[in-house]
C-alpha positions in Angstrom: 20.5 20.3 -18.1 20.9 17.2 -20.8 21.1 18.7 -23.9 19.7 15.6 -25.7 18.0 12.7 -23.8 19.3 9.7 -25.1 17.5 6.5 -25.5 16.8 4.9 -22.7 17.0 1.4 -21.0 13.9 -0.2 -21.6 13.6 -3.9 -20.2 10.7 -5.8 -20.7 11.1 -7.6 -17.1 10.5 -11.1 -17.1 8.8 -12.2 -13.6 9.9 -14.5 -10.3 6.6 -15.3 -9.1 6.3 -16.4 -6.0 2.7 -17.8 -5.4 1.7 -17.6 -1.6 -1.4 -19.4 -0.3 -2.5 -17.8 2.7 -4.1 -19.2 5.8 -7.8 -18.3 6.9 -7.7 -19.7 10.2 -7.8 -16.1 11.4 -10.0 -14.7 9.8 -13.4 -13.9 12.2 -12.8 -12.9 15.4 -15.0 -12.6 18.6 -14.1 -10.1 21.6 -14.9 -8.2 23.9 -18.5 -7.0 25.1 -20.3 -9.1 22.1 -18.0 -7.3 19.7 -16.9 -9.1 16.1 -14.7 -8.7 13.2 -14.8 -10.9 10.1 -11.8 -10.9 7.5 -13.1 -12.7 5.0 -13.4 -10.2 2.1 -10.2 -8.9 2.8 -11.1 -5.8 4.7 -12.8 -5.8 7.7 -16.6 -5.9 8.4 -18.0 -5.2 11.9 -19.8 -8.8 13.6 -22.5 -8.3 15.9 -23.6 -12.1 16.1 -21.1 -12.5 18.9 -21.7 -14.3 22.7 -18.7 -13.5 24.4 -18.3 -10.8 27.3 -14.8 -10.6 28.6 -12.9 -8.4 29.9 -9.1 -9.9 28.3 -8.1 -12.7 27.1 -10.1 -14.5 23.9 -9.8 -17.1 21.0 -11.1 -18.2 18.0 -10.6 -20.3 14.8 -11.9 -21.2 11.3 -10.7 -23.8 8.8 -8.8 -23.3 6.0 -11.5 -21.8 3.6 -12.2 -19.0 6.8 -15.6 -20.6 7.8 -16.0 -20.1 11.5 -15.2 -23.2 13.8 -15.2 -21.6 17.2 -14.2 -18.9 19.9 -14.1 -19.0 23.3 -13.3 -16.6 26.3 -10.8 -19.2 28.5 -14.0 -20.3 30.3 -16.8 -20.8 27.4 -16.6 -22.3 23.8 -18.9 -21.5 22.0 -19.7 -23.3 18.4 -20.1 -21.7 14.8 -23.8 -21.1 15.7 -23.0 -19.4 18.3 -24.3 -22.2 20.9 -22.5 -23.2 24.0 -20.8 -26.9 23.1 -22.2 -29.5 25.1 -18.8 -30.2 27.4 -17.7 -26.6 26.6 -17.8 -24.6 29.9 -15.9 -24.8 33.3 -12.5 -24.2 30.9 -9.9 -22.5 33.7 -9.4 -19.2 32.1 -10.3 -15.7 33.7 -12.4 -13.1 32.0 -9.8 -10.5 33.6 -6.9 -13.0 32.1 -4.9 -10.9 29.4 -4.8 -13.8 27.3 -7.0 -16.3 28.9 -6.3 -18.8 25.9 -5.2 -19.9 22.4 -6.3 -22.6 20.2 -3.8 -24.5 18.6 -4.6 -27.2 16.0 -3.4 -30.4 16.2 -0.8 -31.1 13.6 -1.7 -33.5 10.5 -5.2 -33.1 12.0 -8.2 -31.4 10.5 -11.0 -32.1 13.5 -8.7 -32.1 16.3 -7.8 -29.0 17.9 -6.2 -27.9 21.4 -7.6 -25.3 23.9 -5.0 -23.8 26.1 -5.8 -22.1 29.3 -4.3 -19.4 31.8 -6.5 -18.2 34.7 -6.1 -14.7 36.3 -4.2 -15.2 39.1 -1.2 -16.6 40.4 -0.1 -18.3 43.3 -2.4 -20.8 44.9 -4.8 -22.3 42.2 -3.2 -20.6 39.1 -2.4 -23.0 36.2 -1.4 -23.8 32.4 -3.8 -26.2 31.1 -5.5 -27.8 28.1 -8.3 -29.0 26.6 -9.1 -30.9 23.4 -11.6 -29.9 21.1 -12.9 -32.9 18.3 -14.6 -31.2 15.6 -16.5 -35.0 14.7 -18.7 -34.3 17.8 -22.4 -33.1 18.5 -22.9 -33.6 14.5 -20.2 -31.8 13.3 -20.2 -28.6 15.6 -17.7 -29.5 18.2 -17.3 -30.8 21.7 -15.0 -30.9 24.2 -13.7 -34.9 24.6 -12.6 -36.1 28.1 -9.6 -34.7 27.8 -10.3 -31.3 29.6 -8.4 -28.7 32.2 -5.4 -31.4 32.4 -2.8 -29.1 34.1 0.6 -28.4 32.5 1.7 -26.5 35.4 0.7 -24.3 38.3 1.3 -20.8 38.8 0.9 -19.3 35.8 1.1 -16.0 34.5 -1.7 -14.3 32.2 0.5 -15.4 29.4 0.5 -17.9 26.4 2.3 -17.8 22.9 2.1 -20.7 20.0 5.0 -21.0 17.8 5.1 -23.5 14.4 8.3 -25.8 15.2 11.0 -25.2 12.7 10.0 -28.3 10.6 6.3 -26.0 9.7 4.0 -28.9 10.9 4.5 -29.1 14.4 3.8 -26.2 17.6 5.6 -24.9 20.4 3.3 -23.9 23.4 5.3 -20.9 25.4 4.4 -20.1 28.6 6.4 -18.5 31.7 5.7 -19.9 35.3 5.3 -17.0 37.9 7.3 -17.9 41.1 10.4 -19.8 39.3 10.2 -17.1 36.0 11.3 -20.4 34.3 9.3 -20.3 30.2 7.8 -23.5 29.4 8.4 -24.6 25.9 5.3 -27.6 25.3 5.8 -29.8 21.8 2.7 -30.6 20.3 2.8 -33.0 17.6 0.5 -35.4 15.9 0.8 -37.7 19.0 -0.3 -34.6 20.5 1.3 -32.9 24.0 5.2 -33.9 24.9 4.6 -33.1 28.9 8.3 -33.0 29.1 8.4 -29.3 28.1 11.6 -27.8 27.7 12.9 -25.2 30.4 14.5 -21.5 30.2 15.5 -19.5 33.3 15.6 -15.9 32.9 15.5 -12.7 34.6 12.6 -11.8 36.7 10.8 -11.3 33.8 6.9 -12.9 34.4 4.6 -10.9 36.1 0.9 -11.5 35.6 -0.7 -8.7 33.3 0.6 -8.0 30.0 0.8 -9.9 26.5 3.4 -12.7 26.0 3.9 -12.6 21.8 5.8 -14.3 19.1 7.0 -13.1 16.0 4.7 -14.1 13.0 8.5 -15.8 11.9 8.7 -17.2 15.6 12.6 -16.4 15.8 11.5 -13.6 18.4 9.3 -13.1 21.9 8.2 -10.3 23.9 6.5 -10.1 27.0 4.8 -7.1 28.0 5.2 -6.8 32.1 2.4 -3.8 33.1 3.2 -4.2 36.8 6.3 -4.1 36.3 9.4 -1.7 35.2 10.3 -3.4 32.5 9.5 -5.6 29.5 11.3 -8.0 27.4 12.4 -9.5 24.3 14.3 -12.7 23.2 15.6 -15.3 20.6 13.5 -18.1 20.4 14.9 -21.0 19.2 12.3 -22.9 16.9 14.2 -26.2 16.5 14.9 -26.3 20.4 11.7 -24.7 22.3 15.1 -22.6 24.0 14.8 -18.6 24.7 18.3 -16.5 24.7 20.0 -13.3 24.1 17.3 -11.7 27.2 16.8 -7.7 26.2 15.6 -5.3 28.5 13.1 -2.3 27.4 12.7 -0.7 30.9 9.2 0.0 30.5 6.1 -0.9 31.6 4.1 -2.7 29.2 0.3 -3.9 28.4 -0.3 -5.0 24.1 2.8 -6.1 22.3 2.9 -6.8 18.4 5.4 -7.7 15.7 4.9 -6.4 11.9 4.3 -9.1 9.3 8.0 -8.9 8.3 9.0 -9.5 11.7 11.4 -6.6 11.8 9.5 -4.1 13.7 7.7 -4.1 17.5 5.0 -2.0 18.2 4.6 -1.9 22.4 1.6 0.0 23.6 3.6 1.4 27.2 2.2 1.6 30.9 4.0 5.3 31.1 6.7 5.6 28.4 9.7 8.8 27.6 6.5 10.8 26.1 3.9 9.3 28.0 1.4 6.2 27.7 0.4 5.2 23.8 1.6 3.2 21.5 5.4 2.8 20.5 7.6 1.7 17.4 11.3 -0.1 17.6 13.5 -0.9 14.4 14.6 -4.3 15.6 16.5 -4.1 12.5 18.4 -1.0 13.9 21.6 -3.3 15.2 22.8 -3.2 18.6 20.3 -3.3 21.6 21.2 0.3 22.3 20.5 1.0 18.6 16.9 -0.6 19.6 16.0 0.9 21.9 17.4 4.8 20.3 15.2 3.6 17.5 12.1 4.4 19.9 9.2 6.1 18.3 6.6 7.6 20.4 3.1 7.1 18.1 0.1 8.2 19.8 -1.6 8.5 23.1 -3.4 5.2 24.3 -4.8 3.7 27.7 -3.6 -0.3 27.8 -5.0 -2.3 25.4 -4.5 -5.7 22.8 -1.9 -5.2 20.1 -2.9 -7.9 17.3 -1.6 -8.8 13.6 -4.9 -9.2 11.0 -5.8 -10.6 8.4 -4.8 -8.0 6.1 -1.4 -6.8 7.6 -2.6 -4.3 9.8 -2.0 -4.2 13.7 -5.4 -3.6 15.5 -5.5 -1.8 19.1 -8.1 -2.7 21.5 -9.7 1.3 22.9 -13.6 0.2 23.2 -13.4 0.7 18.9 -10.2 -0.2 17.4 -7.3 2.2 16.2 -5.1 0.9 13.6 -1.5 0.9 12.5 -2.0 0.4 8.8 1.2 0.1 7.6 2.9 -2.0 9.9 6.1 -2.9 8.2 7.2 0.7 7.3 9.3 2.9 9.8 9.1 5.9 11.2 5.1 7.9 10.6 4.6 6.2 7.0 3.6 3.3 9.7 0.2 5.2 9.5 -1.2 5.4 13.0 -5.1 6.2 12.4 -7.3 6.9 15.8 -9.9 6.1 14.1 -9.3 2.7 12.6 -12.8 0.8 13.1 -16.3 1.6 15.0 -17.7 -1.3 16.6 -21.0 -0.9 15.9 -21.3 0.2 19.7 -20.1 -2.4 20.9 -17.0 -2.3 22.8 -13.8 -3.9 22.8 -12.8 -3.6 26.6 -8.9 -4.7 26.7 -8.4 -7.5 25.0 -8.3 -9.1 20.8 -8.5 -12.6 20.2 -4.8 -14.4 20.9 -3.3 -16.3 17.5 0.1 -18.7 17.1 2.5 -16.3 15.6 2.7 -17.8 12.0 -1.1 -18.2 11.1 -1.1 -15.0 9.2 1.5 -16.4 7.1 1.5 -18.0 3.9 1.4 -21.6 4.4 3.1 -22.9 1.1 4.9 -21.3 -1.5 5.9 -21.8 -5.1 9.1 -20.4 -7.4 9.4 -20.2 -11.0 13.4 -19.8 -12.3 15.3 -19.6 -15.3 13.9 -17.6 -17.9 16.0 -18.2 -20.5 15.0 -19.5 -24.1 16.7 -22.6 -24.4 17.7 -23.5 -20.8 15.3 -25.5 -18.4 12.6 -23.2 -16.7 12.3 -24.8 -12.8 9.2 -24.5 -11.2 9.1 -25.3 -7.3 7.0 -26.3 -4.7 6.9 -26.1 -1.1 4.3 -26.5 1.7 2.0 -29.6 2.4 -0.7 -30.4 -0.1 -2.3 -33.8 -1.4 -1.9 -32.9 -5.4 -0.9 -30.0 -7.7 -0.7 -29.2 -10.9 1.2 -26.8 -13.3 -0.1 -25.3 -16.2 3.4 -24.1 -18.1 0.8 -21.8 -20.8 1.7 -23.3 -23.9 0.3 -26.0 -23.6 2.1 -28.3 -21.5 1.4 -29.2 -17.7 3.0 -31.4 -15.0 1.3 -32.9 -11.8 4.9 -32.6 -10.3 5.4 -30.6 -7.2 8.7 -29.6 -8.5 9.4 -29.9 -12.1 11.3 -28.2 -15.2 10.1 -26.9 -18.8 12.0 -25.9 -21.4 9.9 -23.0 -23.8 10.8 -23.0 -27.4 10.1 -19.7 -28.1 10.3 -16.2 -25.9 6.7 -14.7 -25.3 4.7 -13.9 -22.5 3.3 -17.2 -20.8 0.2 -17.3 -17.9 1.1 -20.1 -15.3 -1.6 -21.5 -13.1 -0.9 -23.6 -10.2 -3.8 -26.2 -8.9 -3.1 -27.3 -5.4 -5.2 -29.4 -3.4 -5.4 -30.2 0.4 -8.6 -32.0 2.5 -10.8 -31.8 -0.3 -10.2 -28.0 -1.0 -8.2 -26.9 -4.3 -6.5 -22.9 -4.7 -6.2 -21.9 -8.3 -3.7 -19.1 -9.0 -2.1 -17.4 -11.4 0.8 -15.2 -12.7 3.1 -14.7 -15.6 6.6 -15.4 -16.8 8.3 -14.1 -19.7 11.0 -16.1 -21.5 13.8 -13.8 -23.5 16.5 -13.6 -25.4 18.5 -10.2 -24.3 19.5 -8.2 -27.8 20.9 -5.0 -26.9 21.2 -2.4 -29.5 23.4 0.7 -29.9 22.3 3.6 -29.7 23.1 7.1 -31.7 26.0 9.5 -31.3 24.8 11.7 -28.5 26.5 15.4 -26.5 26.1 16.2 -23.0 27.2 18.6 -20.5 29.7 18.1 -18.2 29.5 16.3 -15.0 25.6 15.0 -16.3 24.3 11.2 -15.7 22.7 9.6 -18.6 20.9 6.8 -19.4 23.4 4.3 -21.9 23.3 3.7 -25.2 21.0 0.5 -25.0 17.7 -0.7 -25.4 16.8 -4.2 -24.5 14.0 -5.8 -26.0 13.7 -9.0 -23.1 16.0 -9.3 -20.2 15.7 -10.1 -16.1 17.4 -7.4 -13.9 20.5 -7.0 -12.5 22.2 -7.0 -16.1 26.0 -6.8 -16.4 27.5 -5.1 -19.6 30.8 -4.8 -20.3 32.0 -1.3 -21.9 34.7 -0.4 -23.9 35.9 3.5 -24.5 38.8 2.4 -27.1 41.4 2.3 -24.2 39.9 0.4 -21.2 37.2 -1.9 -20.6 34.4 -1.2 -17.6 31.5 -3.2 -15.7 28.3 -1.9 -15.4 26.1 -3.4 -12.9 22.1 -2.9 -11.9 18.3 -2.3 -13.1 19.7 0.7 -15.7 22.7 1.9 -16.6 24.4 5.6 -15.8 27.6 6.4 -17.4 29.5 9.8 -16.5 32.2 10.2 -19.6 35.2 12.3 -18.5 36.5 13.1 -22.2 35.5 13.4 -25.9 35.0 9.2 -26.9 33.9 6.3 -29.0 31.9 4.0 -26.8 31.5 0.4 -27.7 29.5 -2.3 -26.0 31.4 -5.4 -26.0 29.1 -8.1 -24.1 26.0 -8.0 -22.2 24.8 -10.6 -19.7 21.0 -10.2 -17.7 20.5 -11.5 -14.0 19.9 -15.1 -14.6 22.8 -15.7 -17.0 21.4 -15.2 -20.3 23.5 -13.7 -22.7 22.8 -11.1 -25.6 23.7 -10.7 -29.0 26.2 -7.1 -29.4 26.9 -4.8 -32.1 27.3 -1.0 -33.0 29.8 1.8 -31.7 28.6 5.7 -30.2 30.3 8.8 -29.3 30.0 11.1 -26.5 30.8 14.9 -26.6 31.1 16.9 -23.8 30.5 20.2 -23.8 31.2 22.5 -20.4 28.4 23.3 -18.2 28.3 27.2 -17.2 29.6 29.1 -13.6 27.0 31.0 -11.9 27.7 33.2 -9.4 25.9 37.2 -8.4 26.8 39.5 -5.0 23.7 41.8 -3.6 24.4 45.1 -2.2 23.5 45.7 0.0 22.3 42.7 1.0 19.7 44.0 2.9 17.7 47.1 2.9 15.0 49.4 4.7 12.0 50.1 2.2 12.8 54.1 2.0 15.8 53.6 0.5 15.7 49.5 -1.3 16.9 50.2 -4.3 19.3 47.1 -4.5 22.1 46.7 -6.7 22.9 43.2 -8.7 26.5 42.1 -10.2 26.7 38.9 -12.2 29.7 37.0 -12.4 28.9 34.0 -13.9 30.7 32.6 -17.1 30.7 30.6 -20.1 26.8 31.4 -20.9 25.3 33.6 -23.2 21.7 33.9 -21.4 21.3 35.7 -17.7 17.6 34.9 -16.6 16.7 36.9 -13.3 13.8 36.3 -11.3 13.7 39.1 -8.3 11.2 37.2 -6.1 8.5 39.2 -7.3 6.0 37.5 -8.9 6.1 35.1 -11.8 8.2 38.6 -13.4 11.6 37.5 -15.5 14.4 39.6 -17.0 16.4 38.1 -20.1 19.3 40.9 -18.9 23.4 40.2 -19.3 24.2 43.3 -18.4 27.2 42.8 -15.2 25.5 45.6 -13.1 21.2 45.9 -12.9 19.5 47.7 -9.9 16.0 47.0 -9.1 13.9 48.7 -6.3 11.4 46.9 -4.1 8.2 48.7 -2.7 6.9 45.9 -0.1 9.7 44.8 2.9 9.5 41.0 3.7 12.4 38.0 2.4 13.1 37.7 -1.2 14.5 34.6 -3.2 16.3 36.1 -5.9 17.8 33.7 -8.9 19.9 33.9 -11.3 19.8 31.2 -14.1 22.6 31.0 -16.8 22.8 28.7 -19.7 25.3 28.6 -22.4 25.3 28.0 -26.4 25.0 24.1 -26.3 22.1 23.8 -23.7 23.7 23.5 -20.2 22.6 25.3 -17.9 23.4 26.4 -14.2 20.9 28.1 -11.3 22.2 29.9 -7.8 19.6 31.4 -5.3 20.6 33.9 -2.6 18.2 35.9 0.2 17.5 39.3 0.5 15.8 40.9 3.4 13.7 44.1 3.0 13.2 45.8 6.1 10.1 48.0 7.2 10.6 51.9 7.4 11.4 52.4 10.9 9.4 55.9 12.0 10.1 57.8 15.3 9.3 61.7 16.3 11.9 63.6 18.4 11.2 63.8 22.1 12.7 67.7 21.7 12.9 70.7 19.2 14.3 74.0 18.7 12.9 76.5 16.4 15.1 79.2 16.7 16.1 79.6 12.8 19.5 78.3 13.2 18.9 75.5 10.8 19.3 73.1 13.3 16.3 71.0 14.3 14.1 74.1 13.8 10.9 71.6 12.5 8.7 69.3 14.4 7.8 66.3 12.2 8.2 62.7 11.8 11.4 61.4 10.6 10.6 60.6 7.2 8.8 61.6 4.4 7.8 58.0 3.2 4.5 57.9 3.7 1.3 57.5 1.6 -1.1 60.1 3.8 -0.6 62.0 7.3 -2.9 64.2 9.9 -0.8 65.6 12.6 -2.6 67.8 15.3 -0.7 69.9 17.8 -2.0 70.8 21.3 -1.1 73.0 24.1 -1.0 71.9 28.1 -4.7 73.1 27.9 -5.5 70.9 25.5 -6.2 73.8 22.7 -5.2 73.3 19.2 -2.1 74.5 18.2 -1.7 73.3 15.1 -2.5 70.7 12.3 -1.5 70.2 9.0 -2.2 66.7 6.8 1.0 68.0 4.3 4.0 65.4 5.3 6.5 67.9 3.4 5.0 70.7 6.4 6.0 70.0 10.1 5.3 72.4 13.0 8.0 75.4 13.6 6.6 76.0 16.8 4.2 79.0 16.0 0.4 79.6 16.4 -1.0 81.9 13.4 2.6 82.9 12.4 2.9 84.0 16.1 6.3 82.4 18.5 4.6 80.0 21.4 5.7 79.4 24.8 8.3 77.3 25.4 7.7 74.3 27.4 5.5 70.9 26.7 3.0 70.2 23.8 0.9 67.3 22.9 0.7 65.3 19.8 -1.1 63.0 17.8 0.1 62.2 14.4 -1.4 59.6 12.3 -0.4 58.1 8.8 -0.5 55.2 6.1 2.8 53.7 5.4 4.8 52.7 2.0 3.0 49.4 2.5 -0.4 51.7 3.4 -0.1 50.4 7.5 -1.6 52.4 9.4 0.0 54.2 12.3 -0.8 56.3 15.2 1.8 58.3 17.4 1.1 60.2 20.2 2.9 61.7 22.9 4.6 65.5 24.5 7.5 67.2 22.6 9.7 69.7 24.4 9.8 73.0 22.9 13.1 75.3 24.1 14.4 78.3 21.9 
């Protein structure tokens, strides 16, 4: 208990904005039987507007404002009206081709874009290709130029992955062969496709069916391997095109799918330790082994696309789509949800539209740093634009991409950022606050012993993690963090002697404090006994707590209390069942100390004897139940011809073995006895008693 809440740390937080401008070149998609998705708005909204029919493997695009371009199916591309392009069909996909192809665009190009292709079966005939899309064409809608199915390689697998190239313009094209299990690492750059791709050899790892994905921070690939027992993961390089560091899952595999951060894989198993459906791994966990323990068994799917959206969920391809709507958060706060999107009746069949790993990403970002009044403010740039400009919000700007500022006053301050690419500007916005820290001492202040408190300071501007510097008129101490707890271990005059917040700004200091501590109360009770059957619970309680002046029970009956400190109190219980009983002591100064223990209350156990002799020696001369704990009782007596002996409804009155104060027979007599329990339950006995004199 804290006897008196002290002031507490109050920061007035100034910000680190981070500005992120987000790409929209994933935001409609087009799958399945005719089914559609648009992202636009932020959530979701069903498309029925659609022309493809696949199976698989799909693709589409938009430009950077998330107007559609077009979408294809491997073998058909289809413009923004939804017309086949002039040159478009023919493409060497497969409709039954898990991801039949992906459209790349070409780097420092805004009309140029590259279609590649992998068909549905291997062997003989089954190749990587591309073809080239110029968005100039058929007035603006798109064609496919000359430059169409030129083969990469042959024999490919059903799998494709685009990663951006570590210097963020340029594209790796990933894709394993089938016979040699050699991945194929493809540059494109603005002078387009380096056909000297590089080469990894792994493990027989490339089968044909299954999704081949990339981390959305492209330091990471899977490929799912459905025919196979086992899929994989490894390091991708993105400076080098090289794979490494090969991990085995030992699982068959159809959808694969990273979280935004990265951190966490989401496999949707062929099979699995609790069957087929979709499954979560901590990549984060440490060693491989640590992986793979990390294994969380979701829910219960057939095979079907795993994709990143839009708005950071993970969609699953089951005719509608099921969701994981928290992606990024372990464990079932991940949010599996059955029934994530109805398709309008459409239907999804297997597959969702194939992206490079990074286009849900922010594109470019901005930092703001340095808060302090007096010092230079920095603000920062970073991504590819044609212009920007800062708006500090007092009245100064900079067309800089990375400038400084220096306020002359604290306040709160709206920044907006103008940046400009193609012909199409983002505005945003956020705020900074520029301080000063001045910490002031609090008052003198008690506490009990062994309490956390907040400290003695208020600060009226600051940026977390502060350090402060204590003094308790011997020693000095460090305090680091968001807030301050301080557990004194003795009666003291507490003095702050500097203070210092996160981004080195330094505060003004003055004022002393004391702390006394007063002792916090024992508490401690024995039950006897500590449990009970309900004809005889009358339960005894000893307190032995100390240093308090106030007992508070509570019997687990009820909201009922008793303000008692007597050492000895009794209470009797009239239902069986488990009780919480609590004892809560609290002394002179305020502190206070609670202890809860169990008691069981057992039912009355009831029983008849099998045998009785009423021969007036006092011994076991009555026929009756065994106890007299009973609300109401009938009990009927009958002989072997099934007349009535006897029947009384008096518990107190059993049967001593006459007929109209006349000796029976000995030998065997029925009973039936029926009654209403302590807890009125009603019960029905019946059965022969022996009768021998």
């Amino acid at each position: 208990m804290i006897c008196l809440r002290l002031p507490y740390l109050l920061i007035y937080l100034s910000l680190f904005p981070l500005f992120l401008l987000a790409q929209k070149e994933g935001n409609i998609w087009y799958f399945g039987e005719y089914a559609g998705l648009d992202f636009n708005g932020g959530s979701p909204v069903v498309l029925m507007d659609g022309m493809l029919n696949t199976l698989e493997g799909c693709a589409s695009i938009c430009d950077a404002n998330g107007n559609l371009l077009f979408y294809t199916d491997g073998m058909t591309v289809y413009n923004k009206n939804h017309g086949v392009m002039p040159n478009g069909t023919g493409l060497l996909g497969n409709s039954s081709s898990t991801q039949s192809a992906i459209i790349v665009k070409k780097p420092e190009s805004n009309t140029v874009y590259y279609i590649f292709t992998v068909d549905g079966t291997t062997g003989i005939g089954g190749g990587f290709h591309y073809s080239i899309v110029d968005m100039t064409l058929a007035g603006g809608l798109g064609d496919i130029t000359i430059d169409k199915n030129i083969l990469l390689f042959t024999d490919a697998c059903e799998k494709v992955t685009a990663i951006q190239h570590q210097n963020d313009i340029d594209f790796w094209i990933v894709s394993p062969q089938h016979i040699t299990n050699t991945f194929y690492s493809y540059l494109l750059t603005a002078s387009g496709i380096n056909l000297s791709p590089i080469q990894t050899n792994v493990t027989l790892v490339a089968n044909d069916v299954g999704y081949l994905r990339a981390s959305p921070k492209g330091h990471k690939i899977v490929t799912a391997n459905s025919n196979l027992a086992d899929s994989y993961m490894f390091d991708f390089d993105k400076t080098t095109g090289v794979l490494s560091n090969e991990m085995s899952f030992s699982e068959s595999a159809y959808g694969a799918e990273f979280s935004p951060s990265s951190d966490i894989l989401y496999l949707n198993l062929i099979g699995g330790t609790s069957g087929s459906g979709v499954y979560q791994y901590n990549l984060l966990a440490g060693t491989t082994t640590d992986i793979l323990n990390s294994e969380l068994y979701l829910a219960f799917t057939t095979w079907g696309a795993l994709q990143l959206a839009p708005d950071g969920k993970i969609y699953l391809a089951q005719g509608s789509l099921e969701v994981i709507n928290n992606p990024d958060v372990l464990g079932l706060g991940c949010d599996y949800d059955p029934n994530g999107i109805y398709l309008n009746g459409r239907n999804s069949a297997s597959g969702l539209p194939t992206f490079f790993s990074s286009i849900f990403s922010p594109s470019s970002t901005t930092e703001i740093n340095n808060f302090c009044l007096g010092d230079s403010t920095s603000f920062i740039f970073s991504g590819i634009v044609d212009s920007v400009l800062w708006d500090f919000g007092d009245g100064n700007s900079s067309a800089l991409m990375n400038t400084t500022h220096v306020y002359q006053d604290t306040g709160t301050y709206v920044i907006s950022f103008v940046s400009c690419l193609g012909g199409v500007c983002d505005t945003l916005f956020d705020i900074i606050t520029i301080i000063n820290p001045m910490p002031i001492l609090g008052s003198d202040t008690s506490i009990c012993d062994g309490e956390h408190f907040n400290p003695i300071v208020v600060m009226v501007s600051g940026t977390a993690p502060f350090t402060l510097v204590w003094s308790d008129g011997v020693n000095d101490f460090v305090e680091y963090g968001t807030a301050f707890e301080i557990t004194p271990t003795k009666t003291a005059t507490y003095s702050l002697v500097s203070i210092e917040d996160g981004i080195g700004c330094e505060g003004v200091v003055a004022g002393v404090a004391s702390y006394l501590i007063h002792p916090t109360p024992k508490v401690d009770f024995t039950i006897s006994p500590p449990y009970a059957y309900l004809d005889s619970a009358f339960i005894e309680f000893t307190n032995q707590s100390s240093d308090h002046n106030e007992s508070i029970w509570y019997f687990g009956v009820g909201g009922n209390l008793l303000n008692d400190m007597s050492s000895v109190l009794t209470y009797e219980y009239d239902r069986s069942g488990e009780y919480t009983v609590q004892l809560a002591v609290s002394s002179e100064f305020g502190c206070s100390a609670t202890l809860n223990k169990t008691l069981r209350i057992l039912p009355v156990q009831y029983f008849v004897p099998d045998v009785f002799t009423p021969n007036a020696d006092g011994l076991n001369d009555i026929f009756s139940i065994n106890s007299v704990k009973v609300n109401s009782l009938e009990m009927q007596i009958y002989d072997r011809w099934g007349a009535l002996v006897y029947a009384t409804k008096d518990v107190k009155h059993g049967w001593d073995g006459t007929k109209s104060n006349t000796a029976v027979q000995e030998g065997a007599y029925a009973y039936k006895i029926e009654f209403r329990d302590l807890e009125d339950k009603f019960h029905r006995l019946v059965g022969n008693v022996l009768l021998v004199r």
